[in-house]
C-alpha positions as CSV (number, residue, x, y, z in Angstrom):
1,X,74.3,44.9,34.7
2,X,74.8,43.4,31.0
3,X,71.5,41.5,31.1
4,X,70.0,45.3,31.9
5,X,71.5,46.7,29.1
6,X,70.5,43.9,27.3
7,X,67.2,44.2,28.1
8,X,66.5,47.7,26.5
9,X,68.3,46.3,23.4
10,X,66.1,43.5,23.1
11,X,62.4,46.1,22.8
12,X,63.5,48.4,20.9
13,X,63.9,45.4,18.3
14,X,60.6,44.0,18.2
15,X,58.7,47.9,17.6
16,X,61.5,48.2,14.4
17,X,60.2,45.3,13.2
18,X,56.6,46.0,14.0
19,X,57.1,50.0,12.3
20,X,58.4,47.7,9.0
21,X,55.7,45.0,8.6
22,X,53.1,48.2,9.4
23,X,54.8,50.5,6.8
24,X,55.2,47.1,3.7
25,X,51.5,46.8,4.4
26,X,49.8,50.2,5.0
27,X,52.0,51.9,2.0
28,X,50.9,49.6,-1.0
29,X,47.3,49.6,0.1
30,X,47.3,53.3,0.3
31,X,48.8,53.1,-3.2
32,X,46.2,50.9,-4.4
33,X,43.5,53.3,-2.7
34,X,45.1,56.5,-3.9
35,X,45.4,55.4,-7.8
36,X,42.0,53.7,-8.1
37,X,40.9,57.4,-6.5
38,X,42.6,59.2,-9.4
39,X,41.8,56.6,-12.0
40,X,38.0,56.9,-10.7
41,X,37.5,60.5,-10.6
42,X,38.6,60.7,-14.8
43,X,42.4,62.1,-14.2
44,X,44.1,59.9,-15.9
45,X,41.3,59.2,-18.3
46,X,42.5,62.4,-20.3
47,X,39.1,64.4,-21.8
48,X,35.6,64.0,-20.5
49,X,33.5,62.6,-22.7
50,X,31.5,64.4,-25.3
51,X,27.8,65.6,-24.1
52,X,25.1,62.7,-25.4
53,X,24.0,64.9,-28.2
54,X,27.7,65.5,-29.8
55,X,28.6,61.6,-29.5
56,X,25.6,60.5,-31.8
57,X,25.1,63.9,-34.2
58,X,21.7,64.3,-32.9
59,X,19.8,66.2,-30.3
60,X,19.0,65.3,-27.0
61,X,15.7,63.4,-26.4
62,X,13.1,65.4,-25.2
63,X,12.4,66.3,-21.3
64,X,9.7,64.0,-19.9
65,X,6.2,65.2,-20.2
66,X,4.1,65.5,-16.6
67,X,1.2,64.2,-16.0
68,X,-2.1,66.0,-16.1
69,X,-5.3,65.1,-14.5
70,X,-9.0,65.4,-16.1
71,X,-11.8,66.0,-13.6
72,X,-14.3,63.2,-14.6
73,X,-18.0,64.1,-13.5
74,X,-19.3,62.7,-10.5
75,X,-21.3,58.7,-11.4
76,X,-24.6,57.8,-10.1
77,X,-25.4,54.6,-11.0
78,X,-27.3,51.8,-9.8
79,X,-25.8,48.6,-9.8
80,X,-26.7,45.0,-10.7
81,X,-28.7,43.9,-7.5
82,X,-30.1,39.9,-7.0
83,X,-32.9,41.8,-4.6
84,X,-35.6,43.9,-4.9
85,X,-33.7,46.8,-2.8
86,X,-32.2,48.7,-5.4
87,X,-28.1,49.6,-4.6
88,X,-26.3,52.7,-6.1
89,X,-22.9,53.6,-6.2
90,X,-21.5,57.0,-6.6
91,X,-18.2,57.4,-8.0
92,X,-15.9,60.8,-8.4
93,X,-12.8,60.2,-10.3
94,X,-9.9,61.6,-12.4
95,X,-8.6,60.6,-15.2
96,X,-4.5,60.8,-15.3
97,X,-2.7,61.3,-18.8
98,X,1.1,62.3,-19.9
99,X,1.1,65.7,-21.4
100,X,-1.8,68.7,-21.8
101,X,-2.2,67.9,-25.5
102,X,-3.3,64.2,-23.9
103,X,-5.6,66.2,-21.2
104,X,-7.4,68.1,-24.1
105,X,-8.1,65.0,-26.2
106,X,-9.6,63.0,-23.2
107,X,-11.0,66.1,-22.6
108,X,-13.2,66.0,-26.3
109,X,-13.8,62.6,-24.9
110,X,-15.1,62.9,-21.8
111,X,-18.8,62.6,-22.5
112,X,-18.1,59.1,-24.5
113,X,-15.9,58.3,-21.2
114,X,-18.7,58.9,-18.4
115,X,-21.4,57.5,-21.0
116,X,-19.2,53.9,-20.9
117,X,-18.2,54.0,-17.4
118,X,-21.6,54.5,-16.3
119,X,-22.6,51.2,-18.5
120,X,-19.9,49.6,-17.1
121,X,-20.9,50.1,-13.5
122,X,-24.3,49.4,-14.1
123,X,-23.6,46.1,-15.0
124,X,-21.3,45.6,-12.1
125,X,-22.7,43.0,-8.5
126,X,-22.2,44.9,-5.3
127,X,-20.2,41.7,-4.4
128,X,-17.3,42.7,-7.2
129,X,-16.6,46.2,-5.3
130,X,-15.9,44.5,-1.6
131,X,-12.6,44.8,-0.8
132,X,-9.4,46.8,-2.4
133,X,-9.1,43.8,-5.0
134,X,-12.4,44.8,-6.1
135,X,-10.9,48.4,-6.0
136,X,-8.3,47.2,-7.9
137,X,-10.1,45.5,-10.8
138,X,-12.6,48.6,-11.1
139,X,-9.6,51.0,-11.7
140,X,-8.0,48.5,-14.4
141,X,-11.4,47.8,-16.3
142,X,-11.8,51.8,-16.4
143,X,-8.6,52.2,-17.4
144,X,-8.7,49.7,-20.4
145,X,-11.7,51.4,-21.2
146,X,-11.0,55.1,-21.3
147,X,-7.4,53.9,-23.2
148,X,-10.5,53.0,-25.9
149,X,-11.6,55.9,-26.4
150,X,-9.5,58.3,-25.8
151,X,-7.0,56.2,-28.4
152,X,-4.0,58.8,-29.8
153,X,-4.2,60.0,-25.9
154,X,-2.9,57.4,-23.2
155,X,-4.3,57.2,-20.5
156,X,-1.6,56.3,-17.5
157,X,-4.4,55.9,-13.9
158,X,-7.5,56.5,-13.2
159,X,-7.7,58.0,-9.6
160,X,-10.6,57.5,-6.9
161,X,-11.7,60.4,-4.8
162,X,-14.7,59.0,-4.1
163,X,-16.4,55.5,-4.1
164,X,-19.9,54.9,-2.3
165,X,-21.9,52.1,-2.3
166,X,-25.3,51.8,-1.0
């Protein structure tokens, strides 16, 4: 009967133990967790910081400006062709800019800007449009360009809508 009652004696020991090792760990890593919490969220930190504006004595920059397109006419131009079948391309664009006081400067420019695009593209080999890299180096040549002319303005993409060669 004594190694029965010995028995009982003998688990209850090992889930003490186990409670204490459970408790010496789980309680300083709560703790830990619980003041990097309150240190985090600015409690102990004692004020909040001043607004941006307050901290340096002067106002707050400015909101963002948003951009604003500029319908550019449709193109017809024909291009520079090795054979005697003449090839045109037909090109309807936009013109993207930060701001409406840009839009209505490129706008005062917009004749200059189809009158150099058009040049542009007439100089141009069917070969140099194939492709999305050829895409790609149309839209940054216009780009540079219309930057040119349209100089205080800034001109931030030019956008295809259409692009046909034939």
């Amino acid at each position: 009967m004594a190694s029965k009652a010995e028995a009982p004696a003998e688990e209850e020991a090992p889930k003490k133990g186990g409670k204490k090792k459970l408790l010496l760990i789980a309680l300083p890593v709560l703790l830990v967790g619980g003041g990097a919490g309150v240190w985090f969220s600015g409690l102990l930190g004692g004020a909040p910081p001043p607004p941006p504006e307050q901290a340096s004595g002067e106002p707050a920059p400015p909101p963002p400006r948003l951009p604003a397109f500029v319908q550019v006419p449709d193109i017809t131009a024909n291009l520079n062709a090795a054979g005697r079948r003449p090839t045109f391309i037909r090109l309807r664009s936009q013109i993207e800019v930060l701001g409406q006081e840009d839009a209505a400067a490129l706008q005062t420019a917009l004749p200059r800007i189809v009158d150099l695009f058009t040049t542009y593209l007439r100089e141009m080999r069917p070969e140099e449009l194939r492709g999305s890299a050829g895409t790609h180096r149309l839209r940054e040549e216009l780009m540079a360009r219309a930057n040119i002319i349209a100089h205080p303005a800034r001109v931030t993409d030019v956008l295809f809508q259409e692009i046909l060669v034939q």
